[in-house]
VOKE-348797 format. One line per 2 residues: number of its first residue (from 1); their letters; for each residue x negated, z negated, y of N, C-alpha, C, O. Coordinates in Angstrom, 2 decimals, padded with zeros to 5 digits. Example, Ala and Ser with C-alpha at 12.3 -4.5 7.8 and 13.67 -1.06 7.14 Angstrom:
BEGIN
1 = AS = -013.19,-007.80,-005.69,-012.30,-007.80,-004.50,-013.20,-007.80,-003.30,-014.24,-008.46,-003.32 ~ -012.85,-007.08,-002.25,-013.67,-007.14,-001.06,-012.90,-007.87,000.03,-013.41,-008.04,001.14
# end
This chain:
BEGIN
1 = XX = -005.77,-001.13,-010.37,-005.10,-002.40,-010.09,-006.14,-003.50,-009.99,-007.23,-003.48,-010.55 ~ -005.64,-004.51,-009.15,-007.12,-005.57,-008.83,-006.97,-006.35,-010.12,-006.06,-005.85,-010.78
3 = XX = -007.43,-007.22,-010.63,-007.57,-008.44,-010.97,-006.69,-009.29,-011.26,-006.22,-009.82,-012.27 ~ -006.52,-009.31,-009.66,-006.30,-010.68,-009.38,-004.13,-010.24,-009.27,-003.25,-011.10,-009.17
5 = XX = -003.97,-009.19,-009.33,-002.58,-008.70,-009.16,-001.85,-008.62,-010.59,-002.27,-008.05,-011.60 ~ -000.54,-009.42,-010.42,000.17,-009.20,-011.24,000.52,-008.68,-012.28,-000.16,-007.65,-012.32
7 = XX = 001.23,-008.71,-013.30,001.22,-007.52,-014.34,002.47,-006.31,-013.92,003.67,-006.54,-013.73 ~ 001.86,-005.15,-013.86,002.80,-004.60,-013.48,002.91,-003.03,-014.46,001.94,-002.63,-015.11
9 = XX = 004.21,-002.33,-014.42,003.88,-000.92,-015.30,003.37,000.20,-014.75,003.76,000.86,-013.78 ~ 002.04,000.41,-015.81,001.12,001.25,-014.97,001.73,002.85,-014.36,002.58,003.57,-014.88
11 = XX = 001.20,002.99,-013.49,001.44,004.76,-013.16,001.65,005.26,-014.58,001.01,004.95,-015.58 ~ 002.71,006.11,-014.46,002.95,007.66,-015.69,001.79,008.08,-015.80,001.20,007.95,-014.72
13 = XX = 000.96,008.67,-016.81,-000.14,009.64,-016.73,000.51,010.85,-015.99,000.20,011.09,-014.83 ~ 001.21,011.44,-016.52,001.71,013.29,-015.73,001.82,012.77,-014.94,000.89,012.01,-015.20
15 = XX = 002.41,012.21,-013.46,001.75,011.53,-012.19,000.62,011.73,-012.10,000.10,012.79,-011.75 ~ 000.01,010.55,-012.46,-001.57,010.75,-012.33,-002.54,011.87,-012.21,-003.44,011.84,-011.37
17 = XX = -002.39,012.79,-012.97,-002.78,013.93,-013.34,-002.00,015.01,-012.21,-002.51,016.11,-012.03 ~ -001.11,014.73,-011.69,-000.04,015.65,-010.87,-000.93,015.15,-009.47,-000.95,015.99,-008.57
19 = XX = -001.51,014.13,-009.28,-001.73,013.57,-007.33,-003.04,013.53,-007.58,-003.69,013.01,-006.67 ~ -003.95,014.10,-008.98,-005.03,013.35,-009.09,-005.63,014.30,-007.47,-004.95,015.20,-006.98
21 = XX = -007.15,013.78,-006.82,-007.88,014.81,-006.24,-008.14,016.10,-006.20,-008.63,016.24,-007.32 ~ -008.17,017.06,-005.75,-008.46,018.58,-006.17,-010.09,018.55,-005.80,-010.73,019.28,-006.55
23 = XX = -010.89,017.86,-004.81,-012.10,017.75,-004.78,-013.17,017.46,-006.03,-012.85,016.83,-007.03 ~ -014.26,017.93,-005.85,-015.14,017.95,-007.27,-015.97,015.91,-006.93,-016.09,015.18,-005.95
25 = XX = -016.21,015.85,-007.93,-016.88,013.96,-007.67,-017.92,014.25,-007.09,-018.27,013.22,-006.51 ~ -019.04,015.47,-006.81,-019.78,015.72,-005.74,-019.23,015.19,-004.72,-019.77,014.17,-004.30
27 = XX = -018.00,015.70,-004.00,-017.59,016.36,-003.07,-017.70,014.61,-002.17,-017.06,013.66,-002.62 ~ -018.49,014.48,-001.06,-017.98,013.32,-000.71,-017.67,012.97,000.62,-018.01,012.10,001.43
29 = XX = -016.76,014.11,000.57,-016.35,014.25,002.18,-014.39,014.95,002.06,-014.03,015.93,001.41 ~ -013.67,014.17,002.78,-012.32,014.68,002.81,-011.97,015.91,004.27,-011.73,015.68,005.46
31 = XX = -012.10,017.26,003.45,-011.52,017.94,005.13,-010.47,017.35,005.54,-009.47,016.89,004.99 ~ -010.96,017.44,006.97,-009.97,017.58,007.69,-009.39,019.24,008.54,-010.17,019.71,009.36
33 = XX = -008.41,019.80,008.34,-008.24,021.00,009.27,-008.09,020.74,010.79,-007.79,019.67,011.32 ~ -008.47,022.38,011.61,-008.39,022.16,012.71,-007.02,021.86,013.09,-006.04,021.96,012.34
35 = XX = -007.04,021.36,014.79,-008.45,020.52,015.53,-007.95,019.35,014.82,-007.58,018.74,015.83 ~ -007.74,018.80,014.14,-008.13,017.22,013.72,-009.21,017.08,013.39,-009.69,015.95,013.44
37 = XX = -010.06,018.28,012.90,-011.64,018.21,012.32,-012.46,017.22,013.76,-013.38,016.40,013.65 ~ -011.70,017.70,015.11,-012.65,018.02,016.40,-012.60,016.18,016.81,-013.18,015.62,017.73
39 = XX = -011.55,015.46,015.58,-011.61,013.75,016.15,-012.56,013.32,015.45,-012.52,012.09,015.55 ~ -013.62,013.71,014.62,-014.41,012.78,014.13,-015.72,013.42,013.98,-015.60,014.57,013.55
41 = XX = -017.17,012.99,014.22,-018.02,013.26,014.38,-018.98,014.17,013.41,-019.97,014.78,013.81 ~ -018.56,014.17,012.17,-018.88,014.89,011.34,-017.66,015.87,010.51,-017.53,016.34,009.38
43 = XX = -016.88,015.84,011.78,-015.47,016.96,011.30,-014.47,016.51,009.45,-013.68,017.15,008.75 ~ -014.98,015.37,009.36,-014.35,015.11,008.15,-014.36,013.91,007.61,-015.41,013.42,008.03
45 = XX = -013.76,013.00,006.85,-013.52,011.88,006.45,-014.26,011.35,005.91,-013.63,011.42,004.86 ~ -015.45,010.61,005.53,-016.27,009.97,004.38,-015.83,009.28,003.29,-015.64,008.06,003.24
47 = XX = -015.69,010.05,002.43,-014.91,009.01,000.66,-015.62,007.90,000.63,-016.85,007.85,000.62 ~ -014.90,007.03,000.60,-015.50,005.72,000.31,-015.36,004.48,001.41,-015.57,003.27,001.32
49 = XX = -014.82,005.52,002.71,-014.99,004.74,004.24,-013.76,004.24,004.72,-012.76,004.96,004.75 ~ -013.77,002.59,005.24,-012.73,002.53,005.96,-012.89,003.11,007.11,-014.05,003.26,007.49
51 = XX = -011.64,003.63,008.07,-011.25,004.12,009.59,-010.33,003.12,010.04,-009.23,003.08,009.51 ~ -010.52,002.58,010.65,-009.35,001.67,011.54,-009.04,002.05,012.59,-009.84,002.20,013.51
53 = XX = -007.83,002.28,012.67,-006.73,002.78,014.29,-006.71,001.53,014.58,-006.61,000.70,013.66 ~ -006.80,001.14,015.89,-006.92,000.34,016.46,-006.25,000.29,017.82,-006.65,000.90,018.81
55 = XX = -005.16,-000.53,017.76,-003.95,-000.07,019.67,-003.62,-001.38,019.68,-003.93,-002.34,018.97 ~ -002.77,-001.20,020.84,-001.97,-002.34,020.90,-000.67,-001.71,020.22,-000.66,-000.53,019.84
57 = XX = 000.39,-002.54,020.10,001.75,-002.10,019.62,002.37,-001.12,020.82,002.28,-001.23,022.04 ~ 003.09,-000.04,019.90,003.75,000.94,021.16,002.69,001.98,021.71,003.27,002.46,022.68
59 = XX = 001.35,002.64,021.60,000.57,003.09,022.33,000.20,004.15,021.61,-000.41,005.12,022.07 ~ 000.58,003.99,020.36,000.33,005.16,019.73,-000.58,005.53,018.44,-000.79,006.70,018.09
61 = XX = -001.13,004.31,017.75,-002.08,004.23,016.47,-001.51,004.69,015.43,-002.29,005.17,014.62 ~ -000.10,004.72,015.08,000.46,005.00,013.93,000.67,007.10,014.00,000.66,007.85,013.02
63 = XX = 000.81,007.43,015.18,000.93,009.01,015.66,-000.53,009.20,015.22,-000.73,009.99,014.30 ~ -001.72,008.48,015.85,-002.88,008.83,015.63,-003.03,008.91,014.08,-003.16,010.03,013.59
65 = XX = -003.02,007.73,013.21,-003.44,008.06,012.17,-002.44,009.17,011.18,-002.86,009.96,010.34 ~ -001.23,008.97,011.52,-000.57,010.04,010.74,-001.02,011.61,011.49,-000.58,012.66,011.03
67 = XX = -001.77,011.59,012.44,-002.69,013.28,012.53,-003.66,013.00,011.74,-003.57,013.63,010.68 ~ -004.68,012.23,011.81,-005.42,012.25,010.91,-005.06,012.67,009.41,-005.89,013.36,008.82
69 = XX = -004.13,012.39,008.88,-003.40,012.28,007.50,-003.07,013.84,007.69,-003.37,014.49,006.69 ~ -002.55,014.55,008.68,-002.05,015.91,008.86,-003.49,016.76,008.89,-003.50,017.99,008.84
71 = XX = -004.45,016.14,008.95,-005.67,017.28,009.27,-005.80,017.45,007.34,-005.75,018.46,006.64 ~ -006.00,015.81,006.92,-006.34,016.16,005.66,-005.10,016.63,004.41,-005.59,017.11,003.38
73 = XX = -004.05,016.54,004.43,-002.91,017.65,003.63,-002.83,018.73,003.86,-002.35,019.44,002.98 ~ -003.34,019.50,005.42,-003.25,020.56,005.33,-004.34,021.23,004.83,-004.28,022.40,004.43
75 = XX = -005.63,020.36,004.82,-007.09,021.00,004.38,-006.80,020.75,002.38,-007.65,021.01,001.54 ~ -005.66,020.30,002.15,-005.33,020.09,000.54,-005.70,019.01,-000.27,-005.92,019.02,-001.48
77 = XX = -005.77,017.82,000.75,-005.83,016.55,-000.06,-004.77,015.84,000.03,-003.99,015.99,000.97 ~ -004.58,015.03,-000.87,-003.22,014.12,-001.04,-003.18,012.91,-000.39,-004.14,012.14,-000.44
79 = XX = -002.05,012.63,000.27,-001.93,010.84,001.28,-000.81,010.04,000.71,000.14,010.14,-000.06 ~ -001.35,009.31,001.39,-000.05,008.22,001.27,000.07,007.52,002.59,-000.84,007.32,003.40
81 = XX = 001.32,007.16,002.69,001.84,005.98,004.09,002.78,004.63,003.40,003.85,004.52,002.81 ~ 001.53,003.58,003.90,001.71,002.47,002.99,002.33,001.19,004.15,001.64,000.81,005.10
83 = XX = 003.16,000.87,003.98,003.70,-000.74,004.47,004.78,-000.30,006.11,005.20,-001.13,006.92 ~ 005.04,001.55,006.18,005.54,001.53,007.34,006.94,001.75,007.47,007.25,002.94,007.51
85 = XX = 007.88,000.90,007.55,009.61,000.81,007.04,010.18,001.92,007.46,010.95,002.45,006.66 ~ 009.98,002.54,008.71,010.08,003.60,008.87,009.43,004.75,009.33,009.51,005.09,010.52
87 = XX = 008.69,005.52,008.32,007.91,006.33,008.48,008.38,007.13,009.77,007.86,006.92,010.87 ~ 009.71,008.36,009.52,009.82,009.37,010.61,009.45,010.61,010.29,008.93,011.34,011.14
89 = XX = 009.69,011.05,008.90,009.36,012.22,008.62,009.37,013.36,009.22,008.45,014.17,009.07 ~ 010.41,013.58,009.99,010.88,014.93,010.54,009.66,014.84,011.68,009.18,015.87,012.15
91 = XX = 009.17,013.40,012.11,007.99,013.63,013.00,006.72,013.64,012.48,005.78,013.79,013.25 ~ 006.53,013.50,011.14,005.49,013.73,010.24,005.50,015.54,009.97,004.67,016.42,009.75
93 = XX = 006.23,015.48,010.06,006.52,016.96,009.55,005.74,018.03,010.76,005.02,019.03,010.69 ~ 006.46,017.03,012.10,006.08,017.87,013.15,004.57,017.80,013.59,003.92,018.77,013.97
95 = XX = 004.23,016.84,013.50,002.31,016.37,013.37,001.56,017.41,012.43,000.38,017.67,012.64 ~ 002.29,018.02,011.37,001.81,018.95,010.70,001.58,018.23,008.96,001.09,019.00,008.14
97 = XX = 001.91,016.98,008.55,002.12,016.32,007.60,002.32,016.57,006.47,003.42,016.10,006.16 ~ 001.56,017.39,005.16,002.35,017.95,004.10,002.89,016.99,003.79,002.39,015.89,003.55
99 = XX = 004.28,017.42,003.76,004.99,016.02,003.03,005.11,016.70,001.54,005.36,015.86,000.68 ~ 005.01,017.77,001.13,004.88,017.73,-000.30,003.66,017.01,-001.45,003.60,016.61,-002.62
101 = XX = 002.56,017.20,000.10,001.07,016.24,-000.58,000.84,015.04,-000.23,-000.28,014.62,000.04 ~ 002.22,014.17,-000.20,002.29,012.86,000.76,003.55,011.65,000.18,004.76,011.74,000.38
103 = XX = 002.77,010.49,-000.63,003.47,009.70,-001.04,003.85,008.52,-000.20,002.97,007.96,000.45 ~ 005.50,007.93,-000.14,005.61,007.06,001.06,006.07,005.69,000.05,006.80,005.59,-000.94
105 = XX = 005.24,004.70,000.86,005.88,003.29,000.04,005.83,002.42,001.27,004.78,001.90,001.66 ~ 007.21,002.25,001.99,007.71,001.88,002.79,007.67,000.27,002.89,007.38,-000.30,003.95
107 = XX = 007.98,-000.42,001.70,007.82,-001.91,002.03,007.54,-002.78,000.73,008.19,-003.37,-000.13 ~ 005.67,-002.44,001.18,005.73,-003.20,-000.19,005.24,-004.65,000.20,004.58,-005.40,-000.52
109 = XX = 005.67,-004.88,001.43,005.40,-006.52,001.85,004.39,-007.00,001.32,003.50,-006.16,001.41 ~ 003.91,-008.22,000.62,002.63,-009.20,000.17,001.92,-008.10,-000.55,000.70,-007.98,-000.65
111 = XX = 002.94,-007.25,-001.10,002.28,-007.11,-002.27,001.04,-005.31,-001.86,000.47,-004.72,-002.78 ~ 000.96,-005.00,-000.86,000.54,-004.02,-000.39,-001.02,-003.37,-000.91,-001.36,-002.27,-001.37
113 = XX = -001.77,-004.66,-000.59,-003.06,-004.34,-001.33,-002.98,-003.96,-002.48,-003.77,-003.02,-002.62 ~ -002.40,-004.19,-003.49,-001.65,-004.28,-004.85,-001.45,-002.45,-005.01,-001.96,-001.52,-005.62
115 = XX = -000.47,-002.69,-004.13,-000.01,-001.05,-004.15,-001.36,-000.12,-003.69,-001.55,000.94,-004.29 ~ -002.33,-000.56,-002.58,-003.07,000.65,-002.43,-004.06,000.25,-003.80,-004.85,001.19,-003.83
117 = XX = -004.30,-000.39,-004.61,-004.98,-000.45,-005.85,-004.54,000.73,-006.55,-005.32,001.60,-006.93 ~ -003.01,000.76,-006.77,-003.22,001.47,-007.79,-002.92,003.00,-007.06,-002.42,003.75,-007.91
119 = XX = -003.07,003.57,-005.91,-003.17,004.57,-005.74,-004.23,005.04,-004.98,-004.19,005.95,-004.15 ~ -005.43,004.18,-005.42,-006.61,004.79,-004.68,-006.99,006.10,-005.73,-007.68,007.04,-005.33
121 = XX = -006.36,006.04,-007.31,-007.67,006.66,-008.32,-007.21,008.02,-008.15,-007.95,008.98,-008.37 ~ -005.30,008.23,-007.53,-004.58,009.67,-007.20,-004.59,010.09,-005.71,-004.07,011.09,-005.21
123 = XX = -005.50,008.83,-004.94,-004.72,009.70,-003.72,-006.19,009.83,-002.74,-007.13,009.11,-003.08 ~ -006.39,010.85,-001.42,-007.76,010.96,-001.12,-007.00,009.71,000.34,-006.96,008.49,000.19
125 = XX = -006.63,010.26,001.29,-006.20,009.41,002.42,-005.06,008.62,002.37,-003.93,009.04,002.12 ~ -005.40,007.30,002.63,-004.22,006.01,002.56,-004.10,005.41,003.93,-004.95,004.66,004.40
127 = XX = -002.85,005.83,004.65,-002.58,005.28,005.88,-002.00,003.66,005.95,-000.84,003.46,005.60 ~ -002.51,002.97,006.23,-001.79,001.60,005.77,-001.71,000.80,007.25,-002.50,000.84,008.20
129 = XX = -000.19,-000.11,007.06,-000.36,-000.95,008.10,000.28,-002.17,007.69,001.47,-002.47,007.73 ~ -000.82,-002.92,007.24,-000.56,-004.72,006.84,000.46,-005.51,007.48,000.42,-005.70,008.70
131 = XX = 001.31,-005.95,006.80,002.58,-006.47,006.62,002.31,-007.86,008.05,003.21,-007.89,008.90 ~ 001.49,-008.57,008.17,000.95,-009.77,008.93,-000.72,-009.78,008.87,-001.51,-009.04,008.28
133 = XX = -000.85,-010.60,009.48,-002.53,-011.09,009.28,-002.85,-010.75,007.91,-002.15,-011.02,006.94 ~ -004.44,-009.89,007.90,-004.76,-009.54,006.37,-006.42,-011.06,006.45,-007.51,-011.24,006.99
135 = XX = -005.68,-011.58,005.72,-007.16,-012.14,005.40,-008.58,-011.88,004.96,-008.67,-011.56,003.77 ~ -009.79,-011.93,005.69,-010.94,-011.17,004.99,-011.24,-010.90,003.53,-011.74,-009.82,003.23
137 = XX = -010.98,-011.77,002.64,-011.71,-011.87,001.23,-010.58,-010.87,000.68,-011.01,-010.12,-000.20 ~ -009.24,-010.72,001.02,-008.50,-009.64,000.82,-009.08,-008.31,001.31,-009.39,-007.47,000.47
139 = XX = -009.24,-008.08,002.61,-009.73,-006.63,003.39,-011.11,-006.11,002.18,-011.27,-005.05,001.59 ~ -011.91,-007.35,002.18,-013.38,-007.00,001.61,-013.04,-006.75,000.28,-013.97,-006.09,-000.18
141 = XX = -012.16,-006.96,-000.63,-011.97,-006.16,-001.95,-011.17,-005.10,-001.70,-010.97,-004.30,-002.61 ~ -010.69,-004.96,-000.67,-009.46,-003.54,-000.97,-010.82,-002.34,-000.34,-011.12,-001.28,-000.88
143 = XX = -011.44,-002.90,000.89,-012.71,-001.60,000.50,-013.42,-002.19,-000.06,-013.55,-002.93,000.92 ~ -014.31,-002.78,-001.04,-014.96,-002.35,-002.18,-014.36,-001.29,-002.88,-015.00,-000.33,-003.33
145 = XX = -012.89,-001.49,-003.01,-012.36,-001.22,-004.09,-012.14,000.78,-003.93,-012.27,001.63,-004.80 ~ -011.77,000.92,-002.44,-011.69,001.97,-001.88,-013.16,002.93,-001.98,-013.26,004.06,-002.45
147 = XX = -014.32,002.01,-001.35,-015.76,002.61,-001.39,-016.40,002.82,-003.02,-017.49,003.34,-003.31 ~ -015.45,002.29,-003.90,-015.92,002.77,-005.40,-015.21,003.62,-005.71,-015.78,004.50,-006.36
149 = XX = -014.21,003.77,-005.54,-013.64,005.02,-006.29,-013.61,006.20,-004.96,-013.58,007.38,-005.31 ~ -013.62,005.98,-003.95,-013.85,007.30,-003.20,-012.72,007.67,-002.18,-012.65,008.76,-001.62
151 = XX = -012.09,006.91,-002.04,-010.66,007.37,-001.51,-011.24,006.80,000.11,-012.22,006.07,000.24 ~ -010.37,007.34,001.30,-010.32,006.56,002.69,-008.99,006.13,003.04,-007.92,006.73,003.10
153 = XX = -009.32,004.94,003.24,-008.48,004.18,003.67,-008.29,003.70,005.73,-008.99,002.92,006.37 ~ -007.27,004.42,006.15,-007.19,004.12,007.22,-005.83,002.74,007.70,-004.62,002.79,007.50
155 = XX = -006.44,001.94,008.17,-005.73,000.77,008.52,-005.19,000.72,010.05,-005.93,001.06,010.97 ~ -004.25,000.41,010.22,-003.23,000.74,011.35,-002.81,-000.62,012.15,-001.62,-000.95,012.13
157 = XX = -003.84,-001.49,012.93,-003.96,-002.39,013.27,-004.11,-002.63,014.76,-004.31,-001.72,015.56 ~ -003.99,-003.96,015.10,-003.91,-004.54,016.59,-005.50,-004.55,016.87,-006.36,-004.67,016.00
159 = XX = -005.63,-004.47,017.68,-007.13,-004.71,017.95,-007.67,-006.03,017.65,-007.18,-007.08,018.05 ~ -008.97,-005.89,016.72,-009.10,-006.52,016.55,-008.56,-007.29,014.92,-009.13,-008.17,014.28
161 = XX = -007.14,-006.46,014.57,-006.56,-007.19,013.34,-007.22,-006.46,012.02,-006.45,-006.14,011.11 ~ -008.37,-006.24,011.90,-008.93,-006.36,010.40,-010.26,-006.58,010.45,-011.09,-005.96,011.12
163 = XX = -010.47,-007.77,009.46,-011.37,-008.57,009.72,-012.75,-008.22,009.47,-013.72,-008.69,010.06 ~ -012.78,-007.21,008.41,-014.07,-006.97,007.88,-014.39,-005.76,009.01,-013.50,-005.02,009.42
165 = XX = -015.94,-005.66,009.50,-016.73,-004.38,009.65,-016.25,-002.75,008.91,-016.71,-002.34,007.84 ~ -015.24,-002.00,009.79,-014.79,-000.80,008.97,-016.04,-000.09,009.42,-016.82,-000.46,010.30
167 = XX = -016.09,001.04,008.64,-017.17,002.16,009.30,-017.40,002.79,010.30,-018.48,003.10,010.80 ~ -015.59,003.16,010.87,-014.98,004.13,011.94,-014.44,003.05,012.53,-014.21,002.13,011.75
169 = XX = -014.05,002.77,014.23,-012.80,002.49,014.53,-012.89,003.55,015.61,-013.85,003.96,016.25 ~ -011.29,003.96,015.62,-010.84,004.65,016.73,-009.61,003.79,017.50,-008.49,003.57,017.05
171 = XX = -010.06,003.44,018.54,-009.77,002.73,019.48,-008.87,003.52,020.67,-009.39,004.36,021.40 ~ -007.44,003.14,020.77,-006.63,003.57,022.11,-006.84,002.58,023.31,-006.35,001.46,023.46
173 = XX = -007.74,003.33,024.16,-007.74,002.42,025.10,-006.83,002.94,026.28,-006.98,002.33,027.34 ~ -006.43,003.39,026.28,-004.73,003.74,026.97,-004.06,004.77,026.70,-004.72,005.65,026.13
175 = XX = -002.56,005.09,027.00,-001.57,005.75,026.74,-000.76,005.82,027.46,-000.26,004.98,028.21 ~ -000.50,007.14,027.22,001.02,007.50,028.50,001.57,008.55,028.29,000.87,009.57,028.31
177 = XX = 003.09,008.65,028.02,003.59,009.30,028.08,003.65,010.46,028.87,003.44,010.19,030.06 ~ 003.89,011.81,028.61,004.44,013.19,029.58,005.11,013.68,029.49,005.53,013.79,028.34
179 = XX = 005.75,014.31,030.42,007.31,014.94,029.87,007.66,015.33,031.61,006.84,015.18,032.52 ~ 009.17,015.87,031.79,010.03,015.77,033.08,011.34,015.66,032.34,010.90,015.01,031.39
181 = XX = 012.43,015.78,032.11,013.25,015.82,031.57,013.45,014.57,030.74,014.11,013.55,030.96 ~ 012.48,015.05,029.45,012.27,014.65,028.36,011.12,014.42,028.03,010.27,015.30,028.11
183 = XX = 010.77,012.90,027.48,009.54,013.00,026.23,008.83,014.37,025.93,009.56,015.18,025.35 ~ 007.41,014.83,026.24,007.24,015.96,025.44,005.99,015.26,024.84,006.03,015.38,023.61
185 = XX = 005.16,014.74,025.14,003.29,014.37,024.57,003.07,012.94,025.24,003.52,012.33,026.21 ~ 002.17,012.72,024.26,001.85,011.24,024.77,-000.01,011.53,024.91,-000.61,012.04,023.96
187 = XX = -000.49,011.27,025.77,-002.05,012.00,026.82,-002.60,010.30,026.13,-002.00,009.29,026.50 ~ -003.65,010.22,025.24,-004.24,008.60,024.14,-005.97,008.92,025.06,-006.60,009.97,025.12
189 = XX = -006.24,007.79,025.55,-007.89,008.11,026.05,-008.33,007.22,024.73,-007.96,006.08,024.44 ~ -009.21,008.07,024.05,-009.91,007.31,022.49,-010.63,006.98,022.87,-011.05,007.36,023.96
191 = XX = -011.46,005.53,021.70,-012.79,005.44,022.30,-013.36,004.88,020.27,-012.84,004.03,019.55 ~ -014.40,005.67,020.03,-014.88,006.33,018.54,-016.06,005.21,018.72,-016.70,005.06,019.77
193 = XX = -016.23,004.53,017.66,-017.35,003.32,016.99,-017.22,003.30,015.94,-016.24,003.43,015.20 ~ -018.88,003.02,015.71,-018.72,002.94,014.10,-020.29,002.30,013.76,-021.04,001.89,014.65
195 = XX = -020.53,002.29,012.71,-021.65,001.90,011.80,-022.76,003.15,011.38,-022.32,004.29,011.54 ~ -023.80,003.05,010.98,-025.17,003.91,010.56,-024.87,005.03,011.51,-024.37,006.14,011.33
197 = XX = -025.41,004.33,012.75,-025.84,005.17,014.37,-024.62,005.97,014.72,-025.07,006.80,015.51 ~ -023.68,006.14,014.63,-022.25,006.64,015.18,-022.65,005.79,016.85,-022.70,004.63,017.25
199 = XX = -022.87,007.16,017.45,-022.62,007.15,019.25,-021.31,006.55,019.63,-020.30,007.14,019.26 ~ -021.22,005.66,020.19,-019.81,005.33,021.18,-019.47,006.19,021.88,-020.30,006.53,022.72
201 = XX = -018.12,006.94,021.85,-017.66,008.44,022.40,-016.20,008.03,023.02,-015.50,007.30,022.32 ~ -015.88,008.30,023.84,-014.79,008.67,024.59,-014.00,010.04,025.35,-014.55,010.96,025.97
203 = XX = -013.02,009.91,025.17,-012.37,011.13,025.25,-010.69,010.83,025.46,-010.23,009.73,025.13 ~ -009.82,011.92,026.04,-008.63,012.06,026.50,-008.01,013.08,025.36,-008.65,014.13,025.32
205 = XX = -007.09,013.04,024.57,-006.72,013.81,023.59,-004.88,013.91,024.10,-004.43,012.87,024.57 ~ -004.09,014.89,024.01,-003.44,014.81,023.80,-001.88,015.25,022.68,-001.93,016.44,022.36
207 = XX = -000.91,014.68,022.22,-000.63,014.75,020.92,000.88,014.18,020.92,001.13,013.11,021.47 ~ 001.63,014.74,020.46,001.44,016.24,020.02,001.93,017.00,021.11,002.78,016.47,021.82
209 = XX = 001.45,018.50,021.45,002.37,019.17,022.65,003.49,019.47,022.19,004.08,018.88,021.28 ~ 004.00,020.74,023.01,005.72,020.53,022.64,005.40,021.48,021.26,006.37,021.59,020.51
211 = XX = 004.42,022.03,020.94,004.86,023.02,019.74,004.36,021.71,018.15,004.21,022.07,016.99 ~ 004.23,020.25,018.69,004.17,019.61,017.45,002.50,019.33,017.33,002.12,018.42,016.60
213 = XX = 001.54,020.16,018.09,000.06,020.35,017.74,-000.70,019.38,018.62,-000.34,018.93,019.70 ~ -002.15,019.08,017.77,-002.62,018.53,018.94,-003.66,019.25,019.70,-004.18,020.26,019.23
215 = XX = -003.92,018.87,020.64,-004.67,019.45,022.32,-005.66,018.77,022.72,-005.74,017.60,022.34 ~ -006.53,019.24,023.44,-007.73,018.50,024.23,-008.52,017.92,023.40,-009.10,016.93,023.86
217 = XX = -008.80,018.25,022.08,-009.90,017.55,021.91,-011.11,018.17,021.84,-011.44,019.27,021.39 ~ -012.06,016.82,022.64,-013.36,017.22,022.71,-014.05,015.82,023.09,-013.36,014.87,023.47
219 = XX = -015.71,015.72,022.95,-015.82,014.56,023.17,-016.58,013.98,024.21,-017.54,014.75,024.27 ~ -016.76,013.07,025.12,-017.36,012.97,026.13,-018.63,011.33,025.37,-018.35,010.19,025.00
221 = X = -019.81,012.00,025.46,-020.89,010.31,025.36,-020.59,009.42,026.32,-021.18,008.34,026.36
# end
């Protein structure tokens, strides 16, 4: 819990102990399983790192990061989906989503940072998408706070909407639906930046096909 947040009643211990990490405090990398391994440059998450999805509204950042979240529950780490009113489970499910290794806190409005405080120390990946404008001196303690205890925090934002330098951004620079009939996949052209020499990469991914999985990934310099 920050500081600067309210008094509130702490997590149960048996909780705690029930969501803690299964990774060793060596360990400082979150798998991801295949192919979600094949979206990030070193096939796995960095503890300690923000990732920012980065779209416009409607294009598809919230699908993106909830695969991301599906690479790492199925590789056996624990998530959470923070500030999104309606998650969509049955399409979490279909992304590949353990929802048994997956805590949802749907609206915790102002108080959000608050909430990912106190579930950075149980949970490895935190999908979050800020209620309005996050102000910097807010962003810059929620990762400190994230890069000390080890957890990744992925933020689910407009381009451009989080203020501090994340490590990762994965960037939709367009989207489009496929289908004949019906809706089947939505075809996202990514574009991967980041911090300590991360190549600018682009690539066409598409997600999910009709069996729920994702396709095409690979990466182009």
């Amino acid at each position: 819990m920050f500081a600067f947040s309210p008094p509130r009643p702490p997590i149960p211990e048996e909780l705690v102990a029930k969501i803690r990490p299964v990774s060793l405090a060596g360990d400082r990398r979150v798998a991801l399983a295949a192919p979600w391994s094949g979206l990030l440059p070193e096939m796995s998450l960095r503890r300690g790192s923000t990732l920012v999805v980065a779209s416009a509204p409607g294009s598809g950042g919230l699908t993106l990061a909830l695969g991301l979240l599906a690479g790492a529950t199925a590789a056996g780490s624990w998530g959470a989906v923070v500030g999104v009113d309606n998650p969509g489970v049955v399409a979490m499910a279909d992304l590949g989503v353990d929802l048994a290794r997956t805590l949802l806190v749907p609206r915790p409005r102002g108080l959000w940072a608050e909430v990912v405080g106190d579930l950075i120390d149980g949970i490895d990946v935190i999908v979050l998408r800020p209620p309005g404008r996050v102000a910097p001196r807010l962003a810059r303690r929620v990762a400190d706070r994230v890069r000390e205890r080890g957890a990744v925090l992925v933020p689910v934002v407009d381009a451009g909407g989080w203020p501090v330098p994340p490590d990762l951004t994965l960037g939709i620079a367009q989207a489009r639906w496929r289908g004949t009939s019906r809706l089947e996949s939505r075809a996202m052209t990514l574009q991967l930046t980041g911090r300590g020499g991360v190549r600018p990469r682009q690539h066409t991914v598409e997600m999910p096909d009709r069996h729920g999985r994702l396709r095409g990934v690979a990466w182009s310099d």
